[in-house]
C-alpha positions as CSV (number, residue, x, y, z in Angstrom):
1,X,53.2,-46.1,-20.1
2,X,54.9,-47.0,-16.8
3,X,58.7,-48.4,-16.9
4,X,58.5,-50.0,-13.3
5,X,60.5,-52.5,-12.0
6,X,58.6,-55.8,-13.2
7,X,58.0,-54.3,-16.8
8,X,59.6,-55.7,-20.2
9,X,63.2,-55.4,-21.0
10,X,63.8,-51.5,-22.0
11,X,66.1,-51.6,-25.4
12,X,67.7,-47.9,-25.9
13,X,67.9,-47.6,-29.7
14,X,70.1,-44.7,-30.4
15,X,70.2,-43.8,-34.0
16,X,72.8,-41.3,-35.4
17,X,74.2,-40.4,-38.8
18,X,77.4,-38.9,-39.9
19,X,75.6,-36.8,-42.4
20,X,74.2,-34.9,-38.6
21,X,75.5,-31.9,-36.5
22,X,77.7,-33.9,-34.2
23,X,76.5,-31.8,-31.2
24,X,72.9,-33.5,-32.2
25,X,74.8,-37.3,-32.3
26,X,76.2,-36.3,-28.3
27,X,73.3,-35.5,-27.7
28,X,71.3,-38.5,-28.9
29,X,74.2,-39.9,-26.5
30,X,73.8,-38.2,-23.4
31,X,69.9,-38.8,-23.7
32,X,70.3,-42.3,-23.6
33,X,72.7,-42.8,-21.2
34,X,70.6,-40.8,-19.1
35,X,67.3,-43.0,-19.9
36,X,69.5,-45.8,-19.3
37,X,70.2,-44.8,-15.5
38,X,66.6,-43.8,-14.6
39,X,65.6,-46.8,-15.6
40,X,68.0,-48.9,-13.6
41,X,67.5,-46.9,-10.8
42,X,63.8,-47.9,-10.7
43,X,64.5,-51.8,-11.0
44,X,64.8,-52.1,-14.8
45,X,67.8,-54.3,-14.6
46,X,67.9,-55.7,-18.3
47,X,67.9,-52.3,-19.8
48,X,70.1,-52.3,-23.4
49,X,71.8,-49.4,-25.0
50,X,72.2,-49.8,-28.7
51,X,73.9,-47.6,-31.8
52,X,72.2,-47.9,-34.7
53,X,73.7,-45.7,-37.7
54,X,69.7,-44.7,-39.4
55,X,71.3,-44.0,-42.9
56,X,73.4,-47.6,-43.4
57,X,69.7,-49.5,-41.7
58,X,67.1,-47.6,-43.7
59,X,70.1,-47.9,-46.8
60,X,70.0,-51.3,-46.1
61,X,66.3,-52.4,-45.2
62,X,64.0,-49.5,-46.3
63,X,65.0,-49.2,-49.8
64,X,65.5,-53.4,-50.2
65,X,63.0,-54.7,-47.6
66,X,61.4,-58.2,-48.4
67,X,57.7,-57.6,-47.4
68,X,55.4,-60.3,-47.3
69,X,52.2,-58.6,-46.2
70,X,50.6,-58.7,-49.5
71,X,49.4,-61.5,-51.2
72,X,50.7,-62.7,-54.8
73,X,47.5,-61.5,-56.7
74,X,48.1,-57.6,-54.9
75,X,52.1,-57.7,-55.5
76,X,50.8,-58.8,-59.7
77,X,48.7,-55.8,-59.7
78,X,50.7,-53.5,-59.0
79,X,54.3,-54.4,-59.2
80,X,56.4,-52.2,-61.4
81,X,59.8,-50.8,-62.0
82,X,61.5,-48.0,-61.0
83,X,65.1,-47.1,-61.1
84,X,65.6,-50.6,-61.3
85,X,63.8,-51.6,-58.2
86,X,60.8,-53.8,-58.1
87,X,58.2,-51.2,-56.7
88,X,55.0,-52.4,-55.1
89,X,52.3,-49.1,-54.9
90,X,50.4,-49.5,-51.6
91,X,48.3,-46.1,-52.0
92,X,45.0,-48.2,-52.8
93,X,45.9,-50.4,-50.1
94,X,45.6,-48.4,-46.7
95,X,44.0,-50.6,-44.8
96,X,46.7,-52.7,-45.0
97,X,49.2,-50.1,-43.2
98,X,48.8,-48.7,-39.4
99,X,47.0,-45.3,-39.9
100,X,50.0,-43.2,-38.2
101,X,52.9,-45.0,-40.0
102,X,51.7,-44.4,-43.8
103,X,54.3,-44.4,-46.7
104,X,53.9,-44.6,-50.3
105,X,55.7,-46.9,-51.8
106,X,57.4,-50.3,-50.5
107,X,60.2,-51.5,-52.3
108,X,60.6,-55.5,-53.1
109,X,63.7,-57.9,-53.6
110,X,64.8,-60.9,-52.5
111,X,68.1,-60.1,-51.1
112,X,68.8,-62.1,-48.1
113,X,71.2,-59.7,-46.5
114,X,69.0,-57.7,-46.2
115,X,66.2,-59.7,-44.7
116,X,69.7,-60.7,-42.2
117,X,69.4,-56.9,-41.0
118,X,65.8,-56.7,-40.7
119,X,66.0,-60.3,-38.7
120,X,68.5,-59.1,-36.2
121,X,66.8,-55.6,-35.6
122,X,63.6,-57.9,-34.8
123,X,65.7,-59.8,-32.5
124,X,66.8,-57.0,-30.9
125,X,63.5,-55.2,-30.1
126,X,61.3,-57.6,-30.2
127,X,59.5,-58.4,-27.0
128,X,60.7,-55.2,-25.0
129,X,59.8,-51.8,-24.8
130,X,61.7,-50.0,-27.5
131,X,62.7,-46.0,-27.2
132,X,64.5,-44.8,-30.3
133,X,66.4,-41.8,-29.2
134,X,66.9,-40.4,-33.4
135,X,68.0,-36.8,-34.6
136,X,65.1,-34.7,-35.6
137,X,66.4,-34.6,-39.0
138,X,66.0,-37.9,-39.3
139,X,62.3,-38.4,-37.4
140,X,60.9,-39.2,-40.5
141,X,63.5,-41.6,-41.9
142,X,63.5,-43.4,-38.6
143,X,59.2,-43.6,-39.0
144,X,59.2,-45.0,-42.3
145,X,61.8,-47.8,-41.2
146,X,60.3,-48.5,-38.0
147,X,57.0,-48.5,-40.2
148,X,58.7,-50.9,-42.7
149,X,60.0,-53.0,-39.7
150,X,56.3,-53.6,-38.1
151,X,55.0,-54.6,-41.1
152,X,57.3,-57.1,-42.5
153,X,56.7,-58.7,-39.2
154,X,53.3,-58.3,-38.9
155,X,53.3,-58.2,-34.9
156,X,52.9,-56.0,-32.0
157,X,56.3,-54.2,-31.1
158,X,56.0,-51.3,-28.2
159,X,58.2,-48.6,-29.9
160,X,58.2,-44.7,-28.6
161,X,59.8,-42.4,-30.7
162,X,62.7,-39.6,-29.1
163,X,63.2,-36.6,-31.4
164,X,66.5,-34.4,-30.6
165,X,66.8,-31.0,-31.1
166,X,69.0,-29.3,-32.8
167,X,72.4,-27.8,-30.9
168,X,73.8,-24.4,-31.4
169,X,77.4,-23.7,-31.0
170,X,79.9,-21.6,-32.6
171,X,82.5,-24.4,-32.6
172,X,82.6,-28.3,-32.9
173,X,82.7,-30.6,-30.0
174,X,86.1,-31.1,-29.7
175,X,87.5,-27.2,-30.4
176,X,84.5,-27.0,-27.4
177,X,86.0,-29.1,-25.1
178,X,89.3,-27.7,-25.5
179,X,88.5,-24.1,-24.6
180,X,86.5,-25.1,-21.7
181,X,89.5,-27.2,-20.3
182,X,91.7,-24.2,-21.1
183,X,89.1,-22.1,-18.9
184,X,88.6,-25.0,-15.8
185,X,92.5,-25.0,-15.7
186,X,92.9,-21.1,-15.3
187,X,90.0,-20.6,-13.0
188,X,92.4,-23.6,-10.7
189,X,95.6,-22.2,-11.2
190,X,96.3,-24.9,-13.1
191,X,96.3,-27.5,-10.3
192,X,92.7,-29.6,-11.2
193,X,94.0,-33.3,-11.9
194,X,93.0,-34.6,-15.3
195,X,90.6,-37.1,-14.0
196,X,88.4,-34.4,-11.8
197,X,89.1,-32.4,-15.1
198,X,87.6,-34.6,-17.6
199,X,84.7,-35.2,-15.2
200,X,83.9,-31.4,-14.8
201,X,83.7,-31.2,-18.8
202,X,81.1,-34.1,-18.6
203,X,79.1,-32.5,-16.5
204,X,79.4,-29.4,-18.3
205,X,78.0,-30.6,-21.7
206,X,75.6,-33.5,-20.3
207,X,73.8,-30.9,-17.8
208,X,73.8,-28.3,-20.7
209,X,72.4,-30.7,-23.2
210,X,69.5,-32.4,-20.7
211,X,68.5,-29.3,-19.2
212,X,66.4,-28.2,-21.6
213,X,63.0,-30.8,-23.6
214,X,64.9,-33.1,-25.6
215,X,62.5,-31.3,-28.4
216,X,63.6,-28.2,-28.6
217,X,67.1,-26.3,-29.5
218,X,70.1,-25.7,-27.0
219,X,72.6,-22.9,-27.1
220,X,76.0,-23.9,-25.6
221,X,78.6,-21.1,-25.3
222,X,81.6,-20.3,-23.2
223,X,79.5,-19.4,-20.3
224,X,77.8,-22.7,-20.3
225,X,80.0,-24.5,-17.7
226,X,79.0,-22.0,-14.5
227,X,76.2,-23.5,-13.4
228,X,76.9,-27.0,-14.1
229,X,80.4,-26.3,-12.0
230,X,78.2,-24.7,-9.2
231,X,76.8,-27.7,-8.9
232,X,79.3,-30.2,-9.0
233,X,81.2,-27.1,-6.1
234,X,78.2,-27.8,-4.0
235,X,78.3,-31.6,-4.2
236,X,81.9,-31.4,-3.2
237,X,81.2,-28.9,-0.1
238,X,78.5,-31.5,1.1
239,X,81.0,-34.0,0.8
240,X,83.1,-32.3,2.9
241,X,80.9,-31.5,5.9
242,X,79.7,-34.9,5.8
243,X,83.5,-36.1,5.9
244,X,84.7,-33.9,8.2
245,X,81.9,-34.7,10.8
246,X,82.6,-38.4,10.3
247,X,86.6,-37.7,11.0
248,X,86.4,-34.4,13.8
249,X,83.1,-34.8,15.7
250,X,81.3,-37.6,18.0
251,X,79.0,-39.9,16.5
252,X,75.7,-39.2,15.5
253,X,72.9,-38.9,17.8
254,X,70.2,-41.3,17.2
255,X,67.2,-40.2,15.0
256,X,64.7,-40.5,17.8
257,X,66.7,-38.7,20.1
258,X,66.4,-34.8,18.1
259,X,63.2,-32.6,18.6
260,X,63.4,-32.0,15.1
261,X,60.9,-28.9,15.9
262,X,63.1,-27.3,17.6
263,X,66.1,-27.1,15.2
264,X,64.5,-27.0,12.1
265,X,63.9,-23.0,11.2
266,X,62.3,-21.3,7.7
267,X,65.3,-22.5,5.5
268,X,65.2,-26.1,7.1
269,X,61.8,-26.6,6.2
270,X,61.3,-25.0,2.9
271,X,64.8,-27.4,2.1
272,X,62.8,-30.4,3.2
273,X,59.6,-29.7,2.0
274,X,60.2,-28.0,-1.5
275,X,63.3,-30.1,-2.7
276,X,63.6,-33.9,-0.4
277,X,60.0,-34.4,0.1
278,X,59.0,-34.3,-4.1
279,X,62.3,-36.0,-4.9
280,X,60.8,-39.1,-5.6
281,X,57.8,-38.0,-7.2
282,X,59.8,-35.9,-9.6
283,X,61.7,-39.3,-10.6
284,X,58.4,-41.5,-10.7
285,X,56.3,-39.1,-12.4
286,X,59.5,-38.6,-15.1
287,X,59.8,-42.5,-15.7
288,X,56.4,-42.8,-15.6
289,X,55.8,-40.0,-18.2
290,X,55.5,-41.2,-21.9
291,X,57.6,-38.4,-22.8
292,X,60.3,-38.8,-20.3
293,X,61.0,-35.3,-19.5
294,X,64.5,-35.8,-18.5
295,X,64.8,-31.9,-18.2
296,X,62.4,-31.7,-15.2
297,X,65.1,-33.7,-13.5
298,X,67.8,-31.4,-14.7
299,X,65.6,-28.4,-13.2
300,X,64.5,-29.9,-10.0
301,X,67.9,-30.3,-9.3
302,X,69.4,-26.5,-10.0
303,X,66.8,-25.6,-7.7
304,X,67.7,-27.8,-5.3
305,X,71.2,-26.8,-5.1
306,X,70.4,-22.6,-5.4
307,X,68.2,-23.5,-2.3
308,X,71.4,-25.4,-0.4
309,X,73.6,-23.1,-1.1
310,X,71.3,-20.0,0.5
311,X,71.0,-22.4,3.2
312,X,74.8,-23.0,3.8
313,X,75.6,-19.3,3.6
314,X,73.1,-18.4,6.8
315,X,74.0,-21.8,8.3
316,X,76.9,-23.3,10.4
317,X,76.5,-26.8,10.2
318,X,79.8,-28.0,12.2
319,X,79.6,-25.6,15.6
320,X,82.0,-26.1,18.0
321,X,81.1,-30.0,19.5
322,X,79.7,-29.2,22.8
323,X,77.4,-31.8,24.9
324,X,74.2,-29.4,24.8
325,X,75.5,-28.3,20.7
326,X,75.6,-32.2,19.7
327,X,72.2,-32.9,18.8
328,X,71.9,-29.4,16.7
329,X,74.7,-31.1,14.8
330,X,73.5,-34.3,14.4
331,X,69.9,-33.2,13.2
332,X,72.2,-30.8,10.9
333,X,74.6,-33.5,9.7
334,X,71.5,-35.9,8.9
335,X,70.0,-33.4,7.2
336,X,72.9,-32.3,4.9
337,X,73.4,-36.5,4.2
338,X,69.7,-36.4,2.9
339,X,70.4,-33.6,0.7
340,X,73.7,-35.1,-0.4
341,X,71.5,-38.2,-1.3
342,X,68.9,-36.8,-3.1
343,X,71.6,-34.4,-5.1
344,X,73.5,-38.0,-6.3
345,X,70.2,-39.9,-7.5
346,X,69.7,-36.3,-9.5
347,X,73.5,-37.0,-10.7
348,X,72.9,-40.5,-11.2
349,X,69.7,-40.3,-13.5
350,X,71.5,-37.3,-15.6
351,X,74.6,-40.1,-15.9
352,X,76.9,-37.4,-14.0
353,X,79.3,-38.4,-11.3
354,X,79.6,-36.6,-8.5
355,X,82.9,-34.8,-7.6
356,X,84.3,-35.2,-3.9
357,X,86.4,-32.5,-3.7
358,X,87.3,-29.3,-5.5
């Protein structure tokens, strides 16, 4: 299934309940926001984000569902009561339910609120491709809906199915967040602003959360917010260079002007060809994936920056601006803006924002 730029509207359905681990609901969060900027960063520009709580629509639809895709002399069959429900048994009637999205039983009523909620769902999804980002606790629930949903409509609806795995944590989000800010403000003497603050903690739970296939479990702890500040350190440090140059040193030398094989060593190389050169293909082939591995991104990126930052400590970028130094700097300077680049479309697709300075 491609998502490129002249497909179908993308709707984002992100279903939580309270009855979940709230780690699992911010994570059904992060997921989408991040699903959300990869596509709009390939040209999807009508790309919806939508909360839908599963229990209150399956509550409301699923158990009370008008379904018209029998006819009056099948519903007379085998219509019966239970628990005071009108109860229509399909299990003679398979070939009247898509293969993969079976159920037993479909309940019956004629309760127009209902058929309200199923309506604006419809509406909603309808014509688009549809990715419901759900709990794995509730993958089944969220089937049988969706299963209830195609049928009472009888048409062709692209869905794909997210599951999210559960989150281990020996504390709840918010007693979370409150240690790690107790442990960014120590490690800074307590000088970090609040803004930079709050965006160091975003980065802290998102990376840690969409690191790792959105199927299977995460561990946060205490040490979780190293890398993820590593990171965000290094953007900051390429920010600076790039700042510095554009504010100390003469301008740039023109692209055409370097002999790139002359300044380029071992670490240049293995930089550009490793990491810049597969940048775009890691985001293609991601969005292009059915299952959207969002962690690929997540890793490409760690690598990325591990490689910089071996780079940086062999490497003076800004040498003393002599005439026969300048075009070293320049080739160095456009090379550290490409790696600055690349680093920020990794940020952007992950829903991060970058931090300037530390």
């Amino acid at each position: 299934m491609s998502y490129s730029s002249d497909s179908t509207d993308v709707v984002i359905i992100q279903c939580f309940s309270n009855n979940v681990n709230e780690w699992v609901n911010l994570r059904s969060q992060y997921y989408s926001q991040s699903l959300n900027s990869l596509f709009k960063l390939f040209g999807v520009n009508r790309c919806l984000v939508e909360t839908v709580d599963l229990d209150e629509t399956c509550t409301r639809c699923t158990t009370n569902v008008l379904c018209e895709i029998f006819t009056d002399d099948e519903k007379n069959q085998c219509l019966f009561e239970e628990n005071g429900e009108k109860v229509i048994d399909v299990s003679h009637l398979k070939h009247k339910i898509k293969p993969a999205l079976t159920f037993n039983k479909i309940y019956v009523t004629k309760d127009l609120s209902v058929l309200c909620k199923a309506s604006s769902l419809r509406n909603l999804i309808y014509g688009r491709r549809n990715i419901f980002v759900v709990p794995h606790s509730l993958l089944v629930k969220c089937q049988k809906l969706i299963a209830l949903l195609l049928l009472l409509w009888n048409e062709d609806v692209h869905v794909c199915i997210f599951a999210i795995g559960n989150v281990r944590c020996a504390s709840g989000v918010t007693e979370f967040k409150d240690s790690l800010r107790s442990t960014l403000q120590e490690q800074c003497a307590n000088t970090i602003e609040v803004d930079k603050e709050n965006l160091l903690l975003d980065t802290c739970l998102k990376y840690n959360l969409l690191s790792v296939s959105n199927k299977s479990e995460v561990t946060v702890d205490q040490n979780s917010y190293k890398e993820p500040i590593f990171y965000q350190y290094n953007n900051a440090r390429l920010s600076a260079i790039l700042t510095k140059h554009a504010n100390s040193y003469p301008p740039l030398a023109s692209f055409e002007e370097i002999d790139w094989n002359c300044v380029f060593g071992d670490s240049e190389w293995k930089l550009l060809f490793n990491h810049l050169f597969v940048s775009q293909s890691v985001l293609t082939e991601t969005v292009n994936n059915i299952s959207l591995p969002m962690h690929k991104v997540a890793q490409h990126l760690s690598a990325m920056i591990r490689e910089f930052s071996l780079y940086y400590s062999k490497t003076k970028v800004l040498i003393a601006p002599q005439p026969q130094s300048l075009p070293l700097i320049s080739s160095r300077i456009y090379f550290v803006k490409a790696i600055y680049k690349t680093l920020n479309r990794y940020f952007q697709c992950l829903s991060i924002i970058g931090v300037t300075k530390m």
